[in-house]
BAMIDO-338052 format. One record per residue: x, y, z of N, C-alpha, C, CB in turn. Coordinates in steps of 0.001 Angstrom, whole numbers, plus 500000, padded with zeros to 6 digits. Atoms other than C-alpha are relative to their C-alpha. Glycine has a CB too. Layout:
<atoms>
XYZXYZXYZXYZ;...
</atoms>
This chain:
<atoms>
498757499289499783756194129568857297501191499099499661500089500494501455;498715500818500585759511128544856017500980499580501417501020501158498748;498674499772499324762782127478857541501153500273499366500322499037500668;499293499225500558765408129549856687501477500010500358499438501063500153;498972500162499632769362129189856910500786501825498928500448498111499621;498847499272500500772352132289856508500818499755499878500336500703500296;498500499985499921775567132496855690500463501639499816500678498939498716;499216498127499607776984135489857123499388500695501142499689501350498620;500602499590498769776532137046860217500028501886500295500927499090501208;499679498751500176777309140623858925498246501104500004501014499933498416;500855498902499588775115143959858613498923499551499615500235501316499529;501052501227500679773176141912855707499407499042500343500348499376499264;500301502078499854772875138032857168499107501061501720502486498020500421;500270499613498505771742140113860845498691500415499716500980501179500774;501255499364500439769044142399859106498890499145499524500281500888498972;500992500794500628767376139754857142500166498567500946500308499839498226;500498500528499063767302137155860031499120500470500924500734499657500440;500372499486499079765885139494862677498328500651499029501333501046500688;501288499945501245763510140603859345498946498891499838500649499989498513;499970501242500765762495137210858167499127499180501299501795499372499510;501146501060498488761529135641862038499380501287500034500840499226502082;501439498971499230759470139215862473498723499551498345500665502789500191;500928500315500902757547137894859031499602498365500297500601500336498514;500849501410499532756859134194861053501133498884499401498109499789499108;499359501117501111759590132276858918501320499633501717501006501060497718;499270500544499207761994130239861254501757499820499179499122498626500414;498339499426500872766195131634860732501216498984501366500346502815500157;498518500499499015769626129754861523501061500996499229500615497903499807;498709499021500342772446132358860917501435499346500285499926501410500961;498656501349499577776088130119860628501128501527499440500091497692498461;498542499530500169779336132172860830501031499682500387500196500870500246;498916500483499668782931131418861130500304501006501333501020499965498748;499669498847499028783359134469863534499211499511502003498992501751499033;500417499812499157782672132881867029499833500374501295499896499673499850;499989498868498927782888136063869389498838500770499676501331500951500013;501058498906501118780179137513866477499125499042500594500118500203497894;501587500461499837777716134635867100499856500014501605499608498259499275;500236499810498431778290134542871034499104501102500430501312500271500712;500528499307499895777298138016870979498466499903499279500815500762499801;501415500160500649774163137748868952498873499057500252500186499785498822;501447501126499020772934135015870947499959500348501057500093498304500307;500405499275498856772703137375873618499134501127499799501075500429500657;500692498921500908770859140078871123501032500862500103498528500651500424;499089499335500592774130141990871075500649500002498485500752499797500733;499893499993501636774257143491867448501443500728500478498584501014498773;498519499503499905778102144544866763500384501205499208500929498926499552;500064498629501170777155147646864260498640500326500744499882499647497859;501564498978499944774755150590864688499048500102499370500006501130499899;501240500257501253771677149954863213498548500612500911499769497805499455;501538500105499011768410151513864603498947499616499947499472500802500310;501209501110500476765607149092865353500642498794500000499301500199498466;499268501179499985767919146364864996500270499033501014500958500283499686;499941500819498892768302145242868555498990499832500664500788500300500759;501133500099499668764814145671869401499892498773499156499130501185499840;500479501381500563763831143413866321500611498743500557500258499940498536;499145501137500020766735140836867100499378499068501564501870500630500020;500417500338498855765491140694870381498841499206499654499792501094500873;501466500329500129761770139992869430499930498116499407499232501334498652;499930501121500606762977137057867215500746499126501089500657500143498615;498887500529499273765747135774869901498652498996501231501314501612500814;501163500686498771762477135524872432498926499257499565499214501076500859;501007501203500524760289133687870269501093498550499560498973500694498322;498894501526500257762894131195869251500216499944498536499217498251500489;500331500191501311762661131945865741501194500595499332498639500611499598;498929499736500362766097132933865549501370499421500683499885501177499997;498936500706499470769390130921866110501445500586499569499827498569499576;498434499745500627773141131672865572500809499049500452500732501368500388;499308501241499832775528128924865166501534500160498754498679498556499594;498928499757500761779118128213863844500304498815499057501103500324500861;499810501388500470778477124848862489499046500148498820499628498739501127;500248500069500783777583124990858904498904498496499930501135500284499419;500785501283499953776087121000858881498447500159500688500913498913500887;501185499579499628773400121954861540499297501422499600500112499898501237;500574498819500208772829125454860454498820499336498452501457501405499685;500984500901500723771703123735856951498966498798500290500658499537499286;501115501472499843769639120544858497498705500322499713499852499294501564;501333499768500259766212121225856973499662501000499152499388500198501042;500290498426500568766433124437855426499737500096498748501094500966500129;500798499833501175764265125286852534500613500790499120498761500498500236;499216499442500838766139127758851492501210500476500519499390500888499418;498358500085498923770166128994852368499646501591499229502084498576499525;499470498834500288770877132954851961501466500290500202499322500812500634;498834500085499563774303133884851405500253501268499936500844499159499408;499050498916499824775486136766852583501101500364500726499523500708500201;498246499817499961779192137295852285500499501149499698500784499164499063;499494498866500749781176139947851927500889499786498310501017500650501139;499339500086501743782694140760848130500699501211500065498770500031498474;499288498333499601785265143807849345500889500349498284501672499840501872;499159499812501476787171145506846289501212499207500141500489501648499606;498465500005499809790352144675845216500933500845499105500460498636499834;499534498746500260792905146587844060499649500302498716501347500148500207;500450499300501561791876146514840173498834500791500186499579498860498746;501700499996499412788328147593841425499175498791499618499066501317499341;500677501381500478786962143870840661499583499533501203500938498878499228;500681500562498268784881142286843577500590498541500391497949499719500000;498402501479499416787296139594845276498405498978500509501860500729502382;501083501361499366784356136275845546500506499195500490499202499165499186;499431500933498723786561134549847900499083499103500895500637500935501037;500646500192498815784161134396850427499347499464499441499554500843500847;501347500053500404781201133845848063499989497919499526499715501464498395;499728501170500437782507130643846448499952499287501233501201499904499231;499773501478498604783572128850849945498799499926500728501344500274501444;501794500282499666779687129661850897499809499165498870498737501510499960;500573501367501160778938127516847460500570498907500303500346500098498359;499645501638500173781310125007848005499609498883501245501714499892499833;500699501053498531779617124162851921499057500090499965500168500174501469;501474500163500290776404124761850585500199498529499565499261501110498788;500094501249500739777255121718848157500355499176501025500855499833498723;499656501188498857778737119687850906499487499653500532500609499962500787;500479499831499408776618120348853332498764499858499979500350500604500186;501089499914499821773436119902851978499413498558499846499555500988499240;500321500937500119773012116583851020498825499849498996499916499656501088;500888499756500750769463115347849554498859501465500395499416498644499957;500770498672499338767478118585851373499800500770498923500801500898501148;499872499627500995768176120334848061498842501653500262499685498666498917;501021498576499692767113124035849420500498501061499095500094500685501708;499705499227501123766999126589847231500596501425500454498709500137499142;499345498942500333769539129304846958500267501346499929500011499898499500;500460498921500367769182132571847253501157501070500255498722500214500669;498951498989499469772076135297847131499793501178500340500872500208499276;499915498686499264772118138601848758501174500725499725499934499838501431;498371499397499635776007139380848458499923500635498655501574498739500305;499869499526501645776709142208845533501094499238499699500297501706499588;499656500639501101778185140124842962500648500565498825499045499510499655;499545499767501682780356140232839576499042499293499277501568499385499493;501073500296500731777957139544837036500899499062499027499136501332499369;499758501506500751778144135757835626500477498924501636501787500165498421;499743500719499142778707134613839299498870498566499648499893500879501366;500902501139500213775309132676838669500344498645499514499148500383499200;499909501360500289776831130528836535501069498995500616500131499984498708;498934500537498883779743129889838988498996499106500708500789501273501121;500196501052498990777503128897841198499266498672499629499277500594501073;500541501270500553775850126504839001501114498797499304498965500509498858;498782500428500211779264125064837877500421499188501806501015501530499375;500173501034498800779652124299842110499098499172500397500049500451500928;501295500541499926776316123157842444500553498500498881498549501324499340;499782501326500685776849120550839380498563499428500373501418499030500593;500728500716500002774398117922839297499053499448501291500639499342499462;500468500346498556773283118445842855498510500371500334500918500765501040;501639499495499904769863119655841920499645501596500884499090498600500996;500527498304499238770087123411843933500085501130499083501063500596501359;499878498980500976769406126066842145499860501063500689499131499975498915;499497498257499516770378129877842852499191500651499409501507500693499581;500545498850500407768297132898842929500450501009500116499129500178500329;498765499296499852770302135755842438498581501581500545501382500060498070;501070498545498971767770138749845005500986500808500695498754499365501547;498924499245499796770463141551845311498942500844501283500719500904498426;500727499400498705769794143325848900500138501799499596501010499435501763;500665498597500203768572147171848424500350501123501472498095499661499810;500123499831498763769047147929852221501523501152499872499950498386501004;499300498760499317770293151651853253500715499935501510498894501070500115;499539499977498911772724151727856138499644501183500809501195499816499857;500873499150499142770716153448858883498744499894499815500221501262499911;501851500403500465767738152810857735499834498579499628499336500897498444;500094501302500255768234149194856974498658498904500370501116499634500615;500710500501499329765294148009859100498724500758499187500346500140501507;500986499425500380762851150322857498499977499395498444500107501542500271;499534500098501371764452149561854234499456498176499597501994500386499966;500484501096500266763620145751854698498791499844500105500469499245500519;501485500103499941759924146210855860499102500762498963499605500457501307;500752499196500777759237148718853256500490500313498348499939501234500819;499578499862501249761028147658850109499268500953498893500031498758499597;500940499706501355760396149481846860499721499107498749500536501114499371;500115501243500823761208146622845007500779498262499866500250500616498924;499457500662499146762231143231845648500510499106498060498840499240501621;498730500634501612764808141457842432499751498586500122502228500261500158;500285501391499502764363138330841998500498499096498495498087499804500544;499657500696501132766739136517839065500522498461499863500872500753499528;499993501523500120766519132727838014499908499505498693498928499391500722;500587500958501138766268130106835399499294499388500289500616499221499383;501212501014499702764009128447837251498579501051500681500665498621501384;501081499020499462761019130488837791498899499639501114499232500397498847;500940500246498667758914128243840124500998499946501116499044498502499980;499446499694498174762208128736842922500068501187499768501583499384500791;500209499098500030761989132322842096498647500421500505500339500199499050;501312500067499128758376132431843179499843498918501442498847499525498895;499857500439498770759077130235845956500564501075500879500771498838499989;499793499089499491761334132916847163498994501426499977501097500041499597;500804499321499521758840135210846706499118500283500801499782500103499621;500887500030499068756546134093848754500358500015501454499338499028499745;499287499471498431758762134674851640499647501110500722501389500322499932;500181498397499963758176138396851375498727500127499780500794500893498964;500857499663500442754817138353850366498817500671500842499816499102499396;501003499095499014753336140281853574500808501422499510500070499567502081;499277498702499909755596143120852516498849501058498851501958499743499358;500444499545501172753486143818849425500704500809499190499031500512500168;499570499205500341755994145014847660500247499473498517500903500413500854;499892500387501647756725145246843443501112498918500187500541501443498780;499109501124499918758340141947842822500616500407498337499104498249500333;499333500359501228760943141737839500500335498614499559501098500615500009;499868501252500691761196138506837929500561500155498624498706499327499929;498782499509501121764315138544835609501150498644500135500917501859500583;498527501489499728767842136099834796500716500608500715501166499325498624;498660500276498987770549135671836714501203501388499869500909498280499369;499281498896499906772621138350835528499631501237499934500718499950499334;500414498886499792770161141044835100500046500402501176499024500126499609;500023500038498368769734140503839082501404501119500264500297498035500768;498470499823498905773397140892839707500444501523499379501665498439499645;499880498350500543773753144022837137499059500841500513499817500220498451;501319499189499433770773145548838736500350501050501769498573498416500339;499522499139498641772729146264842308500898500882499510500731499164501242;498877499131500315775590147527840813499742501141499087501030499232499438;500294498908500324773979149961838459499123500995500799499611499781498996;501205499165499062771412151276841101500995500917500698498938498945501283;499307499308499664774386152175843114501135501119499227500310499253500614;499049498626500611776580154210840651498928500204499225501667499858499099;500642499463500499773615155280839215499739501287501704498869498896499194;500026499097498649773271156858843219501079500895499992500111499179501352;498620499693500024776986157437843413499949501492498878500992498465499385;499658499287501018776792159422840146499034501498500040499811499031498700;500953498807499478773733161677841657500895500939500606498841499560501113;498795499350499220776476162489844252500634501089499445501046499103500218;498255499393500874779591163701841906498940500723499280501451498682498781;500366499057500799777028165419839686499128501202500815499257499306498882;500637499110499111775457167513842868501521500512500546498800499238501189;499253499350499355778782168237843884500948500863498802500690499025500997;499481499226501465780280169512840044498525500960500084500235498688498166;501180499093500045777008171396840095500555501156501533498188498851500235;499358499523499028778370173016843462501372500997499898500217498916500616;498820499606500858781712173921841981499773501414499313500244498874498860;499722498749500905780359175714839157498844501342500986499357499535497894;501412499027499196777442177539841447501629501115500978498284498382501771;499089499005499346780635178747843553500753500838498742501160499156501044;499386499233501203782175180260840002498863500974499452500526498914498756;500683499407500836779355181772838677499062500755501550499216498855498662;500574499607498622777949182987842273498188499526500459500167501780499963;501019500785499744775162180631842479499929499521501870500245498713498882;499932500780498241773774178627845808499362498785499353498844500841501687;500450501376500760773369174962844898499149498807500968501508499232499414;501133500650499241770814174127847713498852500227498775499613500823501678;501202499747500363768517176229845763500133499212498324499658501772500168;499833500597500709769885175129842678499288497796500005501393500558500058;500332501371499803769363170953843715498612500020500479500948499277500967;501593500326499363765617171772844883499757499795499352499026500617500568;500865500166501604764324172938841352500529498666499627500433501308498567;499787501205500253766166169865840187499095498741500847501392499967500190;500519501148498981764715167798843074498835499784499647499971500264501485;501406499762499827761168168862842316499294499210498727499680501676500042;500130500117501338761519167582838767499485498332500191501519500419499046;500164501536499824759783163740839094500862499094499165498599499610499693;498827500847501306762200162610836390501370499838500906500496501267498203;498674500517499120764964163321838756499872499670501573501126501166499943;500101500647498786764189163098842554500633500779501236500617498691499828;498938499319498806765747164635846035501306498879500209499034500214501776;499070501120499267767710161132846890501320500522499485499701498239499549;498456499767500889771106161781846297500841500592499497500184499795499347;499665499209501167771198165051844929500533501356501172498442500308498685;499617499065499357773299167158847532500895499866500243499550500323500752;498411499546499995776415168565848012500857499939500628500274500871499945;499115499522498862779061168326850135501101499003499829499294499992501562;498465500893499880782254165599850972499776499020499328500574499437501425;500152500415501203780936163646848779499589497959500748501748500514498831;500577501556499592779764159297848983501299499183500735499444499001498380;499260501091499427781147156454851444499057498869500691500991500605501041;500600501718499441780739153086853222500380499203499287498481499581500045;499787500822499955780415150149851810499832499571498734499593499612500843;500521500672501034778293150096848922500516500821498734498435499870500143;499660499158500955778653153230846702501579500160499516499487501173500463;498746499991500671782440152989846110500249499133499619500919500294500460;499554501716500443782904149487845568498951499429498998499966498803501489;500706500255501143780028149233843489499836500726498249498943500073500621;499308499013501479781236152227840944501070499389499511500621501617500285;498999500654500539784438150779840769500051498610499307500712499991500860;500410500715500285783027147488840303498990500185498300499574499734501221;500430500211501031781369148457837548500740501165499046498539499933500131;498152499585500466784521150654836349500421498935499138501320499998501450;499496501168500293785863147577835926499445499139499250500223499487500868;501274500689501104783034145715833868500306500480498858498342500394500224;499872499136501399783307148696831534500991499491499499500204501537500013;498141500106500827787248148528831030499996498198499430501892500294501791;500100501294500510786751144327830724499299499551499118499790499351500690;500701500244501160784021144430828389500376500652498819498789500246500193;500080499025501557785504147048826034498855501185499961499520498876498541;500705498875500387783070149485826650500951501347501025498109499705500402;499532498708499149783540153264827939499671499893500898499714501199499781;500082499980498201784545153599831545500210501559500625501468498917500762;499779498554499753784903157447831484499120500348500729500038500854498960;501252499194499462781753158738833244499971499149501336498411499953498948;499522500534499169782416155741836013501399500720500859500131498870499372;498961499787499432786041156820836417500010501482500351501033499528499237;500204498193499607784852160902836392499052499792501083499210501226498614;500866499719498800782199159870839332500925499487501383498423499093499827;498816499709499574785047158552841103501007501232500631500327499684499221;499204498869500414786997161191840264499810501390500842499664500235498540;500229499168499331785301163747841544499574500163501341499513500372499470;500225499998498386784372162381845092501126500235500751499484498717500544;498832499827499302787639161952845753500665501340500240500825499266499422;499813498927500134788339165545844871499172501273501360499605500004498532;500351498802498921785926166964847540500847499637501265498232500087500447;499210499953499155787996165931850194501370500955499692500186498693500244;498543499102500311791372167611848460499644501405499938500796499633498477;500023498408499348789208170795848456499973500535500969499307500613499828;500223499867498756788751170761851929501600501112500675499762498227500612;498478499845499743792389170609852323500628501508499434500803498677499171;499326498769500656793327173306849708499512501001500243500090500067498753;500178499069499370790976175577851346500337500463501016499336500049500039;499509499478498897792382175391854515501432500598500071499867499074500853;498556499561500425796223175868853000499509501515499506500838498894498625;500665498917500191794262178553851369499926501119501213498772499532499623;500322499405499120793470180183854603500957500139501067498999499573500281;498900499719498940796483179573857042501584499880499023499854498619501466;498308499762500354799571179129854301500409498627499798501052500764501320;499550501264499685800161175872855798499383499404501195501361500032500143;500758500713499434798327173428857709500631499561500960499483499201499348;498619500179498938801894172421859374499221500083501451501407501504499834;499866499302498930801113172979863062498443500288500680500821501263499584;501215499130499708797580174260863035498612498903500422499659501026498458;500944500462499736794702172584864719498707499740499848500082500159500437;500840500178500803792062170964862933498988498991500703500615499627498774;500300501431499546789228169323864509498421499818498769499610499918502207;501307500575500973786553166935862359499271499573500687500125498968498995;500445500146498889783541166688863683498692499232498866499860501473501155;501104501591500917781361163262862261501565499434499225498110500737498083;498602500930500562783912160244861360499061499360499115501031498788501191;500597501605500408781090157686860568499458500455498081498051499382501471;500021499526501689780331158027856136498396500561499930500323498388498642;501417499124499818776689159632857044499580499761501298498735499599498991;500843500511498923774400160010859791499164498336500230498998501022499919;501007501525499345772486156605861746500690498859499650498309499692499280;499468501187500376775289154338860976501541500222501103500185499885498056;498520499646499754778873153900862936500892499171498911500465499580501628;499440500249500613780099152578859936501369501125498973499027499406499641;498687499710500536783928154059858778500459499905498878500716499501500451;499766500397501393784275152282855785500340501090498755498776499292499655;499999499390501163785523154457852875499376501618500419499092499049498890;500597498801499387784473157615855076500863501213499750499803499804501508;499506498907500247785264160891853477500808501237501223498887500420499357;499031498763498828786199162436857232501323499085500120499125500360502071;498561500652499268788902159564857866501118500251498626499799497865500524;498892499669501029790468160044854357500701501607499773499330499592498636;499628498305499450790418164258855128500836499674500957498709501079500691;498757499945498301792138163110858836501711499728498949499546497724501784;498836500124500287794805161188856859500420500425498979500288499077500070;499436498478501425795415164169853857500704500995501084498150501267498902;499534499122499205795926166440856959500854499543500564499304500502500707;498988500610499251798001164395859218501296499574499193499402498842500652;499096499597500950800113164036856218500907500815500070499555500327499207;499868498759500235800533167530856306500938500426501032498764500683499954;499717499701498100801671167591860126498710501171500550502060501056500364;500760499670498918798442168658861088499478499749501348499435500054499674;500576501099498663797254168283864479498504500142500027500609500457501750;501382500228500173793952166550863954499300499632500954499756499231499183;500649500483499501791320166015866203498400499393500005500321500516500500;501283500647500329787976163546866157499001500525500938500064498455500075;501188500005499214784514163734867283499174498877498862499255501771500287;500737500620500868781863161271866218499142499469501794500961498732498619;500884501167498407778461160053868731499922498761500001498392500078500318;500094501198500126778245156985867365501462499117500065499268499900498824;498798500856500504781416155709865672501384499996500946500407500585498515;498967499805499598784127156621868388500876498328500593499654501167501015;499293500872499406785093153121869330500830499251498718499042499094500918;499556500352500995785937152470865580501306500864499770498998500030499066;499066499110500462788132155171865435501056500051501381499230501513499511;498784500682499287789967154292868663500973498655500021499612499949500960;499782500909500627790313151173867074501239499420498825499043500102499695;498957499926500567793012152249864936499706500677498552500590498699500037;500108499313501071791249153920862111500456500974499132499432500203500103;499157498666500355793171157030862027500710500442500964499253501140499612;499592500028498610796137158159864310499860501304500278501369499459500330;500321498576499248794692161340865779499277499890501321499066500939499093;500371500272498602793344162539868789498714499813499878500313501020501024;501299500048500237789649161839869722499460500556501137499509498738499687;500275499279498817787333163970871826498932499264500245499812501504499973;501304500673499625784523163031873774498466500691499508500047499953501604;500892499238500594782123166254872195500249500575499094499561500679500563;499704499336501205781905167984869465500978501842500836498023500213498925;500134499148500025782250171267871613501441499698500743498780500609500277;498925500178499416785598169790873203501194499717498968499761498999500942;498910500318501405786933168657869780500484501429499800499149499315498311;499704498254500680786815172746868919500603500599500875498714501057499651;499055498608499323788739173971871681501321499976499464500248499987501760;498786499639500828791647175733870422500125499340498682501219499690500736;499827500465501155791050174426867333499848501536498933498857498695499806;499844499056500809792054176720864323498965500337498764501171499754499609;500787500211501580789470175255861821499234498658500699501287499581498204;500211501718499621786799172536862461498555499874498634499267499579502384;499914500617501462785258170413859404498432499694500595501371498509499426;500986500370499549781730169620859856499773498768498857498991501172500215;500559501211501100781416165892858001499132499047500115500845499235499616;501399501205500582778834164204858561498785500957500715500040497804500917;501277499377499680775032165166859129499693499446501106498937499887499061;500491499942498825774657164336862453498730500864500902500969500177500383;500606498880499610771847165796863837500269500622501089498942499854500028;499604499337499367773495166616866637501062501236499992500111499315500490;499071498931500849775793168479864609499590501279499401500489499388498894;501238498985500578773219170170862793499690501003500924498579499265499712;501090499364499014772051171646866236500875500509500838498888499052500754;499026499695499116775160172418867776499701501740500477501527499657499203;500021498117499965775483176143869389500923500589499464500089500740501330;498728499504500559777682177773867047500788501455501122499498500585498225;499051498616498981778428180978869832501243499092500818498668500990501642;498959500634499076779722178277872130501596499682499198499261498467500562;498835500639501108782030176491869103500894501399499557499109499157498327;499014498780499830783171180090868375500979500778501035499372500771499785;499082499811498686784139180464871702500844499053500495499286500238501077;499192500873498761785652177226872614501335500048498822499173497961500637;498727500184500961788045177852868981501003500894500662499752500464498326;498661499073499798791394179461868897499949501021498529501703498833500085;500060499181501304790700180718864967498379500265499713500778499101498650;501113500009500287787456180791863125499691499537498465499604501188500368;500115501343501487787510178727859699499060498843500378501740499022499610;501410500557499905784223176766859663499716499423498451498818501285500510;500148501051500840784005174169856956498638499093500170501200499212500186;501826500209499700780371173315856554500620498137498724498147502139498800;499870500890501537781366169755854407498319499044499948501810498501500101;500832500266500301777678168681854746498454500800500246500261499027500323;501099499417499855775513171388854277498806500488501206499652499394499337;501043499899498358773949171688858094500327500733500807499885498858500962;499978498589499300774513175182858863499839500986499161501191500322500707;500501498539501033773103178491857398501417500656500208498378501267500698;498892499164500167775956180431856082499415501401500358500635499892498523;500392498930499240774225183332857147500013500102501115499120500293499859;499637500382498454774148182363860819501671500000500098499325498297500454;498927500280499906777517181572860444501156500972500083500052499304499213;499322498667500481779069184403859164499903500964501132499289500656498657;500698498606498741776887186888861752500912499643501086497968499874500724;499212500552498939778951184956864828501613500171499667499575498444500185;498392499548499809782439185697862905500660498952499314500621500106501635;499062501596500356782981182213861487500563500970498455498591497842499579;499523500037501546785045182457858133499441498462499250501942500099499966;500799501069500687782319180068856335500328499436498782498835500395499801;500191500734501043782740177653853724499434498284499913501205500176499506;500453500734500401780625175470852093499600499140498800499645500271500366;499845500044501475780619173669848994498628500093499376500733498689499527;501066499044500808778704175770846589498568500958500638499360498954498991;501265499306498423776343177771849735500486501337499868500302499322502149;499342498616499451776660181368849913500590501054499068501144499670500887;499208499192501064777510182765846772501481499367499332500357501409500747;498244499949500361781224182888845073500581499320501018500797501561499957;499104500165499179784016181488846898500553501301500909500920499412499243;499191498659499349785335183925849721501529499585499574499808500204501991;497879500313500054789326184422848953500090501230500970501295500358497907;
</atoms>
């Protein structure tokens, strides 16, 4: 079994420590954040992850997991260093490596002769590799560039049950060193360079992203031509060439990875000279399902001015309380714009959103968000959402405008109770 050092104490550096000691390997996790490692050396995880505090625990009680703020001891021995940092957009859409570099430059400091090998996790601009071999210099460490794959909410499943694990180097015997880390997982290994690695996250995700925007333009025209684009996205689904992942309709992609990794590679396009059109139209059109939301409800009352709107799911999908880039908080602040009076619901995410996320009100239920409400937004798949009693929600409103924005209510049910239903592309034509 190895010994294993992080950098980063985030959703990434947490998952693959608590991963890593449940595969026997011995983890030091080093962050600057120390209120983040206090907590985590108590097994308090600081994001919703399920499975996550069970595992963390398991590793915490064998000893096979440490958290520390001291870079020097976090490296003392360590075979290999993982860095996971954040790389947030910036405003061109280009991934800001701030963070990523000042992990290289205390790797180099810090490591002395130990000379452990490298391994990145953080999505990347492609040619970082040779950055980091430019800090590195003549210090003998060499970088494996193993882009992380890991679904938020599923993250834990997602690490024990990879589909495929990346693995890009010039040096191919520390590329198989890192492999053998993983090698109870049994999972397809890739053995590739340095920048295929790092192009490999970023196309997976707007290759996802682009499933999205083309299930929700498929939606569009199904409402013009009086289609239903559930049934529509099955036959598609069924097709092994294309797949179910990805391919459904509604408010369209958020979080962490799928926007920042389109734009990110937006930005590749426009810097290399190639076409960035089909990037900037998947874009394009996510952003757009939120503005229909809006123009249906102007649609329906005139003016939004005044009228009581509650959204019910904040977090950017079900099994995560992650906010990030979340299609309900960018709907709150289109409406509140407007002078709507908005109100929240979310089971998970509500302490993020008292937090300062958006300035509206927040309820404690979904079925308390809907009283007197004129219109309420259904955005995320919650399954508690899914399961709600729509008689009650009809009864606790003041109107009846029912905005299905992720597909998890029969428009037939819906309708029978009185709602004025919409859903993008469900149900036939658009009602006007």
């Amino acid at each position: 079994m190895a010994k294993v050092a992080i950098v980063g104490a985030g959703h990434v550096g947490v998952v693959y420590a608590a991963g890593l000691a449940e595969l026997g390997h011995t983890v030091r996790v080093v962050d600057i954040d120390r209120a983040r490692v206090v907590a985590l050396r108590k097994g308090r995880v600081w994001f919703h992850e399920p499975g996550l505090p069970e595992l963390l625990a398991r590793g915490l009680r064998r000893r096979r997991v440490t958290f520390a703020t001291s870079h020097p001891s976090a490296f003392a021995g360590a075979e290999f260093i993982f860095v996971c940092v954040p790389t947030p957009t910036t405003t061109d859409g280009s991934l800001d490596d701030s963070m990523l570099r000042s992990a290289f430059q205390l790797i180099r400091k810090h490591t002395g002769a130990d000379r452990p090998i490298v391994v990145n996790k953080s999505t990347v601009p492609v040619g970082t590799g040779d950055l980091a071999r430019k800090v590195f210099g003549d210090s003998g460490l060499q970088i494996v560039s193993s882009p992380e794959f890991l679904a938020e909410g599923r993250a834990v499943e997602d690490f024990f049950h990879p589909s495929r694990i990346v693995l890009g180097s010039n040096d191919r015997p520390a590329a198989e060193a890192v492999a053998k880390l993983f090698v109870a997982l049994r999972a397809p290994v890739v053995y590739t360079d340095v920048a295929t690695a790092e192009f490999s996250k970023l196309a997976a995700n707007a290759f996802l992203a682009m499933k999205v925007s083309f299930a929700n333009a498929l939606a569009r025209l199904s409402e013009a031509v009086g289609a239903d684009v559930d049934g529509v996205t099955q036959v598609l689904s069924l097709d092994r060439r294309i797949g179910e992942g990805h391919l459904r309709a509604g408010l369209g992609f958020g979080g962490s990875c799928l926007p920042k990794d389109v734009a990110a590679v937006e930005h590749l396009a426009r810097q290399s000279d190639a076409n960035a059109d089909l990037f900037s139209a998947v874009l394009r059109v996510n952003r757009d399902q939120r503005s229909r939301v809006v123009d249906h409800l102007i649609q329906r009352f005139g003016s939004v001015a005044g009228r009581r709107i509650a959204i019910l799911g904040l977090a950017f999908k079900a099994g995560t309380d992650d906010i990030r880039e979340s299609a309900a908080i960018a709907l709150a602040e289109q409406l509140l714009a407007l002078h709507a009076d908005v109100v929240l619901y979310d089971p998970v995410a509500r302490a993020e959103i008292r937090n300062g996320a958006v300035k509206a009100s927040v309820a404690r239920s979904a079925i308390g968000a809907a009283r007197r409400a004129d219109a309420v937004v259904l955005a995320t798949e919650w399954p508690e959402l899914a399961a709600v009693d729509l008689k009650e929600l009809r009864k606790a409103m003041r109107g009846n405008v029912l905005v299905d924005g992720r597909g998890i209510v029969a428009p037939g049910a819906a309708r029978a109770l009185g709602f004025d239903y919409f859903g993008f592309g469900r149900g036939g034509r658009t009602q006007s």
